[in-house]
TIZA-504579 format. One record per residue: x, y, z of N, C-alpha, C, CB in turn. Coordinates in steps of 0.001 Angstrom, whole numbers, plus 500000, padded with zeros to 6 digits. Glycine has a CB too. Example, Ala and Ser with C-alpha at 12.3 -4.5 7.8 and 13.67 -1.06 7.14 Angstrom:
513190494310507800512300495500507800513200496700507800511308495527509046 512850497750507080513670498940507140512900500030507870514084499402505725 
This chain:
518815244407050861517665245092050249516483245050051206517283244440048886 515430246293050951514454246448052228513734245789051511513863247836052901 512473245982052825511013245269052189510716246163050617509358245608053562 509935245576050171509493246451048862508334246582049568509408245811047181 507521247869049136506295248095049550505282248709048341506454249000050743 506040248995047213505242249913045945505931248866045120505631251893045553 504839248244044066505247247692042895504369248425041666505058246091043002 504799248999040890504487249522039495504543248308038501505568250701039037 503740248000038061503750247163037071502917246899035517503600246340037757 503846247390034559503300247880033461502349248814033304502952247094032948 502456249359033774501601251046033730501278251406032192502794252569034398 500406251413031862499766252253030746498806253329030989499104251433029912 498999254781030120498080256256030385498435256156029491498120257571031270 496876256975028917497013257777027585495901258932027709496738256755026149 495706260292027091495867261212027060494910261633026305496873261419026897 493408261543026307492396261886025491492472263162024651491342261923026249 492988263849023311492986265516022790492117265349022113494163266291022015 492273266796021221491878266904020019492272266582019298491711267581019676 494176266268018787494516265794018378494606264580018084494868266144018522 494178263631019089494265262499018980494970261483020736495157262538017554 494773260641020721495483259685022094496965259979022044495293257776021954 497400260189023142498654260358023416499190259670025054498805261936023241 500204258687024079500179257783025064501468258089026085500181256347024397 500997258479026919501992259270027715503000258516028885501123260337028436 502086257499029137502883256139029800502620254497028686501960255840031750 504405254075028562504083253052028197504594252006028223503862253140027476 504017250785029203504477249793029867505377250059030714504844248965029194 506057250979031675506916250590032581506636250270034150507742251475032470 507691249431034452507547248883035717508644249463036904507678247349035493 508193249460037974509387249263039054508988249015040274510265250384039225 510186249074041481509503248929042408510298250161043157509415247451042953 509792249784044956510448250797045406509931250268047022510007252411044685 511409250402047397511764249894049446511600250055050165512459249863050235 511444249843051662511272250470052660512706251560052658511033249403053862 512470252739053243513717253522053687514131253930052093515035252481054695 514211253860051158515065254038050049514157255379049162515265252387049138 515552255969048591514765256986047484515282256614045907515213258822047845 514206256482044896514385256103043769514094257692042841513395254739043529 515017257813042357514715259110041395514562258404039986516087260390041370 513390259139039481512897259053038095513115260323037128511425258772038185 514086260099036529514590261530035326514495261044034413516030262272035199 514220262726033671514492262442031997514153263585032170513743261358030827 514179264037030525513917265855030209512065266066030538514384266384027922 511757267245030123510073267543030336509634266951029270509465269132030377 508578266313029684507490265367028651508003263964028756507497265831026834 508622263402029641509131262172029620507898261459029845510257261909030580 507134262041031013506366261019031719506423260936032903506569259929031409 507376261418033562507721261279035095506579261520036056508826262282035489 506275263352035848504399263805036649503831262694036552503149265033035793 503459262227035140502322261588034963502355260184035562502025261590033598 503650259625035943503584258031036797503014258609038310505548257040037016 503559259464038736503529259503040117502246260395040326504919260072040774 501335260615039828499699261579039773499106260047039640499213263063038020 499485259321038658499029258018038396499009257103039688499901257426037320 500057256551040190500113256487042015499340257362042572501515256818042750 499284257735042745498358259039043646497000258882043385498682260719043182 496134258224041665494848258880041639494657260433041572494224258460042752 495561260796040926495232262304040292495419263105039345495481262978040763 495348261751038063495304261675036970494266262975036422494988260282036726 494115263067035334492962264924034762492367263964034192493567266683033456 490972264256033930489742263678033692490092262965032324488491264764033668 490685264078031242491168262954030068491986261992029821491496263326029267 492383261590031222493675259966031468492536259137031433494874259628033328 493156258322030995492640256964031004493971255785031203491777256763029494 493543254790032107494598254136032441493916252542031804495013254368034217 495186252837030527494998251358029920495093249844030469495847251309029031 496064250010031200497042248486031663497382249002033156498881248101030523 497336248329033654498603248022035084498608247655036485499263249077035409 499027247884037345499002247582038578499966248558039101499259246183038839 499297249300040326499850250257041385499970249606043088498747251627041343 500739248178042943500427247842044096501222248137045639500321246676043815 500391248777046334501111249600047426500674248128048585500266251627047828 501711248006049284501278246354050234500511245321049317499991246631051745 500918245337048151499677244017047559498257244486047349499416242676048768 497967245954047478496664246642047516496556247386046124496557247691048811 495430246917044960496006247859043953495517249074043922495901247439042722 496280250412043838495785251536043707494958252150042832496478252033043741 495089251402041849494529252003040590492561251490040702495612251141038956 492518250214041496490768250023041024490638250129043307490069247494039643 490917251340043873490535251406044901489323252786045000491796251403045692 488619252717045544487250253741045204487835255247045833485484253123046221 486827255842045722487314257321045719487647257490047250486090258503045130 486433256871048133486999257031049391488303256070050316485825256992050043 488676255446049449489481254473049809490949255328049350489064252936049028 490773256136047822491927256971047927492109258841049078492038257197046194 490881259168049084491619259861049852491803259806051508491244260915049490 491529258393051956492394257848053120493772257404053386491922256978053424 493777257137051748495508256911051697496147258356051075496021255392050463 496225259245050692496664260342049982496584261300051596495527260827048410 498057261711051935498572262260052696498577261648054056498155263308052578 498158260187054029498441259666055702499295258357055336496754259184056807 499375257576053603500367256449053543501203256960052622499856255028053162 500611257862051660501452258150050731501438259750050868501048257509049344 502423260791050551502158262243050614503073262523049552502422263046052041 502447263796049288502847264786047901503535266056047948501648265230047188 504871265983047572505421267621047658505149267696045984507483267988048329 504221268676045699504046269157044395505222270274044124502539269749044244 504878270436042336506426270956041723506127272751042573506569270940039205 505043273602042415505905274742042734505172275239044144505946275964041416 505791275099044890505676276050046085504772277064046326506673276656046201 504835278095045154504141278818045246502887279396045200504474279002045029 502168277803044705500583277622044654500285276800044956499901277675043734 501230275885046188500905274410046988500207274753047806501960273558047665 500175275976048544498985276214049778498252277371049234499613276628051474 496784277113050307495923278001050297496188279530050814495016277421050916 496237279974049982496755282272050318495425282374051506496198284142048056 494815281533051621493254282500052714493701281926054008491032281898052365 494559280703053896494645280247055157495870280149056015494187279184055090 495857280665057216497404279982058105498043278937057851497294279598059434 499452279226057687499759277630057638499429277080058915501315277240057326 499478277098059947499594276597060951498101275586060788499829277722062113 497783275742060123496487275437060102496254274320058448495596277115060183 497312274893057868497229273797056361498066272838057128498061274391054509 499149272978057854499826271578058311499138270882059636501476271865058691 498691271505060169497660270867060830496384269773060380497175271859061265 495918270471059218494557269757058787495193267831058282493714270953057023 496199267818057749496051266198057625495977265205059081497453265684056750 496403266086060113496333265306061461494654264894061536496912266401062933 494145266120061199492726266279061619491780265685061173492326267293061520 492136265300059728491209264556058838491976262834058592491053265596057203 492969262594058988493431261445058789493639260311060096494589261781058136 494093261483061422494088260950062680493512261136063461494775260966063152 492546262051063067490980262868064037491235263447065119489764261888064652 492733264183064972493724264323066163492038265912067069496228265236065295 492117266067067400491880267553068141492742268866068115491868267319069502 491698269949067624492164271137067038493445271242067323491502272270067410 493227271227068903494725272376069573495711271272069638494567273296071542 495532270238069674496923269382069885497453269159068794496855268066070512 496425268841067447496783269437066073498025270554065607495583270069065742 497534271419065849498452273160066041499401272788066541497912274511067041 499687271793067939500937272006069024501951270873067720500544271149071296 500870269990067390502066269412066562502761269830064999501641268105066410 501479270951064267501776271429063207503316272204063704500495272319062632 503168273210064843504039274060065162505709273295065346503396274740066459 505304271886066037506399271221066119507361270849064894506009270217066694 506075270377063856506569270357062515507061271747061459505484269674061919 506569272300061721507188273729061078508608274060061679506148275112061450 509394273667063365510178273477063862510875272937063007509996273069064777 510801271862063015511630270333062348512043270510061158510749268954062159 511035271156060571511461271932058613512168273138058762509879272564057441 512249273648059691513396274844059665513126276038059966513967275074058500 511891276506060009510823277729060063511203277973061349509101277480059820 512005279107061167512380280088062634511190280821062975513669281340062443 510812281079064622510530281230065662508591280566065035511072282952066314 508778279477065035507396278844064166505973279128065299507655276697063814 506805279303066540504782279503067043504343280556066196504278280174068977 505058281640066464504260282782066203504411282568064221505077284492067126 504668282245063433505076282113062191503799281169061921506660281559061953 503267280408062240502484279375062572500952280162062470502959278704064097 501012281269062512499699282484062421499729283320060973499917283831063815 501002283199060480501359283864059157500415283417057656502998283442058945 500480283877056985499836283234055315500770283251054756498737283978054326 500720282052053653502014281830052665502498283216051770501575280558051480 501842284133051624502720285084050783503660285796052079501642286364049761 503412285716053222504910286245054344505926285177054396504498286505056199 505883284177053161507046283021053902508099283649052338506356280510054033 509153283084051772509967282821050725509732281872050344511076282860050822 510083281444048873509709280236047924510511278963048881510441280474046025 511421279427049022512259278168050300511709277506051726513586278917050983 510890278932051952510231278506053725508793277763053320509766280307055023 508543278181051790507110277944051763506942276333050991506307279323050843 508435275834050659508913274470050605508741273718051364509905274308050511 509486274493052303509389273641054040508414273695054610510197274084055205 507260274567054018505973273855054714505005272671053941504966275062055040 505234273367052553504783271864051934505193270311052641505483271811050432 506588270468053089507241269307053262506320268883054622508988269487053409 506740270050055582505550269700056673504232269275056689505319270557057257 503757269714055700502570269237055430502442267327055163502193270162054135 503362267679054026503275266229053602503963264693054932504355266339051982 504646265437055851505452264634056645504467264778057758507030265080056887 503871265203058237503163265438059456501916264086059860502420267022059201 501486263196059002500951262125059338501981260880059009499639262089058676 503252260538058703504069260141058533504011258887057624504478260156059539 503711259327056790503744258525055383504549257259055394504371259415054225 504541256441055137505612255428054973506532255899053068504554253498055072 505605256655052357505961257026050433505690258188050755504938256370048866 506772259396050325506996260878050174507272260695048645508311261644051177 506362261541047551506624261501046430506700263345046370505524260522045542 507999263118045900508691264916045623508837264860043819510904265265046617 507978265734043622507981265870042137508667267363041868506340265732041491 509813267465041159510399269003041658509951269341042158510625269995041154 510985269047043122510642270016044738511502271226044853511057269080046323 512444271424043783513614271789043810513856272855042829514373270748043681 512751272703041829512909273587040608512940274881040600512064273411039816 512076275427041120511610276844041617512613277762042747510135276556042364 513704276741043428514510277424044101516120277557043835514255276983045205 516631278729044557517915278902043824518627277809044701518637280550043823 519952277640044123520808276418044364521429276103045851521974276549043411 521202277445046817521672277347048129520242276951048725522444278761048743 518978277000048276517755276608049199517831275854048292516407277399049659 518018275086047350518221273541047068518216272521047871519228273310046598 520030273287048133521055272699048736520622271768050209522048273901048987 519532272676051050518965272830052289517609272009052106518800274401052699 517019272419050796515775271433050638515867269793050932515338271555049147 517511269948050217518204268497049737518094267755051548520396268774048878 519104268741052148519137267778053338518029267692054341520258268064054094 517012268435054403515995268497054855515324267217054860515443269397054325 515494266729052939514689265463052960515115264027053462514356265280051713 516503264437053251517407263202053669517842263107055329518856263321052745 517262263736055762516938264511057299515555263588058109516308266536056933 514806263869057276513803263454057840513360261937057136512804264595057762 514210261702056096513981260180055993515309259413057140514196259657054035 516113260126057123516543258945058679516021258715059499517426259076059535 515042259701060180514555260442060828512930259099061075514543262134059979 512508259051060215511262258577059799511397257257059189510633259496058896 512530257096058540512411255759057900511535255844056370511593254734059053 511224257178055663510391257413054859510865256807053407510144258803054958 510130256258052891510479256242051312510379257200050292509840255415050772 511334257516049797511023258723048921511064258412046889512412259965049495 510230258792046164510168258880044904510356260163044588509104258387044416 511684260460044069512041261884043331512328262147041970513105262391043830 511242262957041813510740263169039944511954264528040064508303263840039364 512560264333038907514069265400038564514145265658037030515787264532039017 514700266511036493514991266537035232516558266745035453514152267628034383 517141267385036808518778267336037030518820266505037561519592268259037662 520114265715036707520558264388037538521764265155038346521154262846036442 522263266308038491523397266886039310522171266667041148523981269134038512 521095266736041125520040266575041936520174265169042747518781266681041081 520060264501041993520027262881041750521036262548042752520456262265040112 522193263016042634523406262365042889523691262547044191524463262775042093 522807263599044642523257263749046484522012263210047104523554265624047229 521162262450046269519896262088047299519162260600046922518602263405047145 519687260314045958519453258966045451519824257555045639519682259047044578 519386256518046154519801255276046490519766254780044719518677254417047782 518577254847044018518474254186042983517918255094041985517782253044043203 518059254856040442517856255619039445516759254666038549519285256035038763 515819255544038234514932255539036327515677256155035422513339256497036050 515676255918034272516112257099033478514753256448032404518136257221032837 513795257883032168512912257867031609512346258802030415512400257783032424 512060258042029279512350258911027587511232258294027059513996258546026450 509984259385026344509204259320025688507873257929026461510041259176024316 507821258311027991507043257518028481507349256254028674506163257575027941 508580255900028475509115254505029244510350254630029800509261253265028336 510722253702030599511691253701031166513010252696030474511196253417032429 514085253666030127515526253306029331516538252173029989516462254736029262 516605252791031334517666252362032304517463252202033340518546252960032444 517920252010034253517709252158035708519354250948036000515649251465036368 519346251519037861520568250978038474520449251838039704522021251124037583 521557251560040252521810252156041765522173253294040953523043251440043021 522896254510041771523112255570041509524311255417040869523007256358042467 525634254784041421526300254653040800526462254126039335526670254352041432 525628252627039224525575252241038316525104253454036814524820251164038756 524185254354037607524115255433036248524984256226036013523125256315036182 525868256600037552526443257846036849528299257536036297526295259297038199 528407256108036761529495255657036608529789254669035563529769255300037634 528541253719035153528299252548034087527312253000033578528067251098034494 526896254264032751525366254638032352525613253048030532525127257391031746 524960253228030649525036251968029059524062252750027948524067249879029437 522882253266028386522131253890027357522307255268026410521127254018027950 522878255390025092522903256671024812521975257528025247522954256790023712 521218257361025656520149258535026392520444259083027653518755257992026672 521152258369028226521810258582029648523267259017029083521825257044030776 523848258521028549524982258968028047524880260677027620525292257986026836 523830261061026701523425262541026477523322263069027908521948262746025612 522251262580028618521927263410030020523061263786030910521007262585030954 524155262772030854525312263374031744526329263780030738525984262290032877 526449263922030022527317264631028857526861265986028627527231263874027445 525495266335029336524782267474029260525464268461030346523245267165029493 525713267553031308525492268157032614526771269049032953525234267001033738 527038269966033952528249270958034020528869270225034825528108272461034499 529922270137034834531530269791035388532381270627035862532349269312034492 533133270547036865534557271141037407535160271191036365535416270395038446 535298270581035160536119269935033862535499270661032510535862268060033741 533935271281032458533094271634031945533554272725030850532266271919032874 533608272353029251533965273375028527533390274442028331534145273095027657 533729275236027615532819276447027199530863276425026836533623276866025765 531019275266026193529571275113026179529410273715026349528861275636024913 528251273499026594527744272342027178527311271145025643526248272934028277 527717270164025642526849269060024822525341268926024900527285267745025216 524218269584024003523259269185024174522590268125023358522779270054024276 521663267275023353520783266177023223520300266896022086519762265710024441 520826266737020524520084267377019749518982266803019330520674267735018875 517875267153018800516442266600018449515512267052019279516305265159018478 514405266892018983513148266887019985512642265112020247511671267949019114 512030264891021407511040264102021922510141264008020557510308264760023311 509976262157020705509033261605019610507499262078019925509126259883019570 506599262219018936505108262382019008504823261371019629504314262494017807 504005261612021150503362259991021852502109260142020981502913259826023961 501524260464020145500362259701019724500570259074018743499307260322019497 501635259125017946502291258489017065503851257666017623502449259587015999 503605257055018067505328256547018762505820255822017992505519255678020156 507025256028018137507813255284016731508021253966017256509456255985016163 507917253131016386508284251374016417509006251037017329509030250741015275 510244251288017234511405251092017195511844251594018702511988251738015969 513439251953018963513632252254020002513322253683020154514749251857020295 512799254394021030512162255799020841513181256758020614511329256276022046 514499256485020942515736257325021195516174257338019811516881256733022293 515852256568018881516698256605017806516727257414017010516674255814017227 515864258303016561516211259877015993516826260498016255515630260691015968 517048260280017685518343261306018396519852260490018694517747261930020156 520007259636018331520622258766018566521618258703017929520101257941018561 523324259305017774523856258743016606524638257873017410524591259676015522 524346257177017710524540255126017907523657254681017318524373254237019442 522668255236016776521891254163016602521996252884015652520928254687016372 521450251771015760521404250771014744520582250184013428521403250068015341 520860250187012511519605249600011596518331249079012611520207248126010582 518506247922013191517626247389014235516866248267015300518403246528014939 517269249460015700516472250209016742515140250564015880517332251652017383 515074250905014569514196251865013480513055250480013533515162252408011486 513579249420013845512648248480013463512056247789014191512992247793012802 512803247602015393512327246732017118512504247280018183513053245468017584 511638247546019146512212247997020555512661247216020964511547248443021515 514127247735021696515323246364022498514249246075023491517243246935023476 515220245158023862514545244804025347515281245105026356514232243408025611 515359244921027885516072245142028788517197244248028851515391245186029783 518167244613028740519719243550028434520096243773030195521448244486026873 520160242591030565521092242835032082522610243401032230521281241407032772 522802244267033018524167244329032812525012244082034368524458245838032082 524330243641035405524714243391036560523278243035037183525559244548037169 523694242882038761522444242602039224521326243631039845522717241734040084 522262244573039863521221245633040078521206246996039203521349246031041490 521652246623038079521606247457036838520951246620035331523272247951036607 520378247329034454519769246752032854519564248334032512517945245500032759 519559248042030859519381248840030409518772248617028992520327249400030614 517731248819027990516955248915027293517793249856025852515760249452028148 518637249130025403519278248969024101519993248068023620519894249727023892 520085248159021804520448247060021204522207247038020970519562247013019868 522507248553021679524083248117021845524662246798022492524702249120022653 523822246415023620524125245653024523523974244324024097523490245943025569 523398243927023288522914242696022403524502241905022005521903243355020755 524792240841022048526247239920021904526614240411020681526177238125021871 526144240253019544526190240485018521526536242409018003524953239768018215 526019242996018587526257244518018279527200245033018026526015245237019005 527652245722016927529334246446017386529982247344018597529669247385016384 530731247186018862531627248062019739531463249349018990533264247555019886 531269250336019798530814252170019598531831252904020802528633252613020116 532306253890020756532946254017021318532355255813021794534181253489020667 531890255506022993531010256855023775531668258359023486531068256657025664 531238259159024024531847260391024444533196260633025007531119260829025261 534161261000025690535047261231026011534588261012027881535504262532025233 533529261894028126533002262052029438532141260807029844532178263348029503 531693259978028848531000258770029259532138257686029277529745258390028244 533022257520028648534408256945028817535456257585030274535180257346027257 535491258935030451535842258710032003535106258511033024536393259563032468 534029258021032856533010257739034020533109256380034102531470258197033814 533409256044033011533815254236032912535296253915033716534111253657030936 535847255061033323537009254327033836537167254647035488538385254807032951 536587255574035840536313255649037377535275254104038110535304257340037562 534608253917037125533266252867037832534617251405038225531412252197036052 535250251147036929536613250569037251537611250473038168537139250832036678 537371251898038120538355252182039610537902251699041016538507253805039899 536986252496040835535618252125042042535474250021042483533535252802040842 535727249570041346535552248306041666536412246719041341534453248320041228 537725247763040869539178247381040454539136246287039781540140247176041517 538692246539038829538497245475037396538205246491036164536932244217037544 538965245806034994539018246484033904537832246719033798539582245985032867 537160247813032957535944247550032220536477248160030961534509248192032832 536405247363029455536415248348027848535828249432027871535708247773026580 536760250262027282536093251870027717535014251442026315537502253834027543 535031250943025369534567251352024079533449250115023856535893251472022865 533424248997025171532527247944024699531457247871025765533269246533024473 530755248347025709529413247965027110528883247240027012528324248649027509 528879246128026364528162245099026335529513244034027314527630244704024533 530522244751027733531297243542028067531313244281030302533446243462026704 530608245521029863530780246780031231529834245786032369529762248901030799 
């Protein structure tokens, strides 16, 4: 395991309306490595934006941050002054925002938006600035980039105009790349390319990456480690495998039971219910309306994090000694029996508290 360099710790936001506080983060923690990418999923409204704007300091005027610690090197982010954050925002930490298509300025060259963090972060000089923006527009993929390097973002495609965000954000060399769909807005072959681009330039760099997803089919070609995150906290987490091979949480269990398969029937299993009201959050475990596992006990206590290895837990009362044996999906039962395979020991397809 690398150095850790980002510790999240108990994070609380909530959400000033008309309606009322809406608590949009609540209590979760993690950390995150040198070199490593941690993806944070769940469906829209989980919470995901709102942790990583929260890191950043770019929370909307009606956040308010109840509880926590954002500590980047032991430095906390959250009580650092205004000019203290935007010295760190795009030269330790950088931002690929979700759509492309309104990440840069329409009045200006790129050559000149990927240029400016040199300029304001490393006080580089105009033209050597440019020689290196151009280098970086290279490196992201942007064919014949000097002269492209003079262009405005409406002459690029939603894909090229990715790859300059990325440039942008990589060009003072961040040690934390936080990609919040980076991916959403493009079709599945400039995905595909986005995908290795990033995993390109984190060998490349040594970069840490945080990737906000709602597809875990995403997840699976770029992820060292997993969140799985529902109604503003975090359910699960594990290496990658550990989710997509030992998931333990019915909530994760829905998310890849969702997902399309080589094997994939006519229609897909969806997650029936809606997301709980955060200004009203239910007691209990938040999943349990949607839940048919659920237990008398979820309606009444939030579980706690049950260990299930050493680099996997998961946040239900299935897992509890005492709980009954439930017996998953069909597709969460062959994922079990592959994780088995994978590590040639039985695991009960039908008992996760024993997985």
């Amino acid at each position: 395991m690398g150095e850790t360099i980002l510790n999240v710790n108990n994070l609380r936001v909530t959400f000033h309306t008309y309606s009322g506080d809406v608590q949009a983060i609540r209590k979760i923690s993690f950390h995150l490595n040198r070199g490593e990418t941690l993806a944070i999923v769940g469906e829209s409204g989980s919470g995901k934006s709102v942790t990583v704007k929260a890191i950043m300091g770019l929370l909307a005027q009606n956040a308010e941050l109840k509880d926590g610690q954002v500590l980047f090197h032991g430095n906390d982010v959250l009580h650092m002054k205004k000019h203290q954050l935007e010295e760190l925002r795009g030269k330790d930490i950088a931002m690929i925002a979700q759509d492309p298509m309104t990440s840069l300025d329409p009045t200006m060259q790129v050559g000149k938006q990927v240029a400016e963090p040199l300029i304001k972060h490393k006080h580089v000089e105009k033209a050597a600035a440019w020689r290196e923006a151009v280098r970086f527009l290279k490196l992201v993929g942007i064919p014949n980039a000097e002269k492209r390097a003079h262009d405005y973002p409406h002459q690029f495609s939603g894909g090229q105009r990715q790859r300059i965000v990325i440039a942008i954000a990589l060009i003072c060399h961040p040690e934390i790349l936080i990609a919040d769909e980076p991916t959403t807005a493009l079709d599945v072959t400039v995905q595909a390319q986005i995908l290795d681009l990033m995993r390109t330039v984190q060998r490349k760099f040594g970069t840490s990456i945080i990737f906000i997803t709602h597809d875990l089919g995403v997840v699976a070609g770029i992820a060292d480690r997993v969140a799985v995150m529902y109604a503003g906290q975090i359910l699960e987490y594990g290496t990658v495998d550990d989710i997509f091979y030992n998931p333990q949480h019915p909530y994760t269990w829905g998310l890849l039971n969702s997902m399309p398969t080589l094997a994939t029937k006519d229609r897909l299993d969806a997650i029936p219910g809606t997301p709980p009201n955060l200004i009203n959050p239910p007691v209990g475990d938040p999943f349990a309306a949607r839940n048919p596992y659920a237990l008398k006990i979820d309606q009444r206590r939030q579980p706690p994090f049950f260990k299930v290895s050493a680099t996997h837990a998961a946040a239900t009362w299935l897992l509890h000694p005492d709980a009954p044996q439930v017996t998953p999906p069909p597709e969460i039962q062959r994922r079990w029996a592959q994780f088995a395979k994978l590590n040639s020991k039985e695991v009960p397809v039908n008992d996760a508290k024993n997985s």
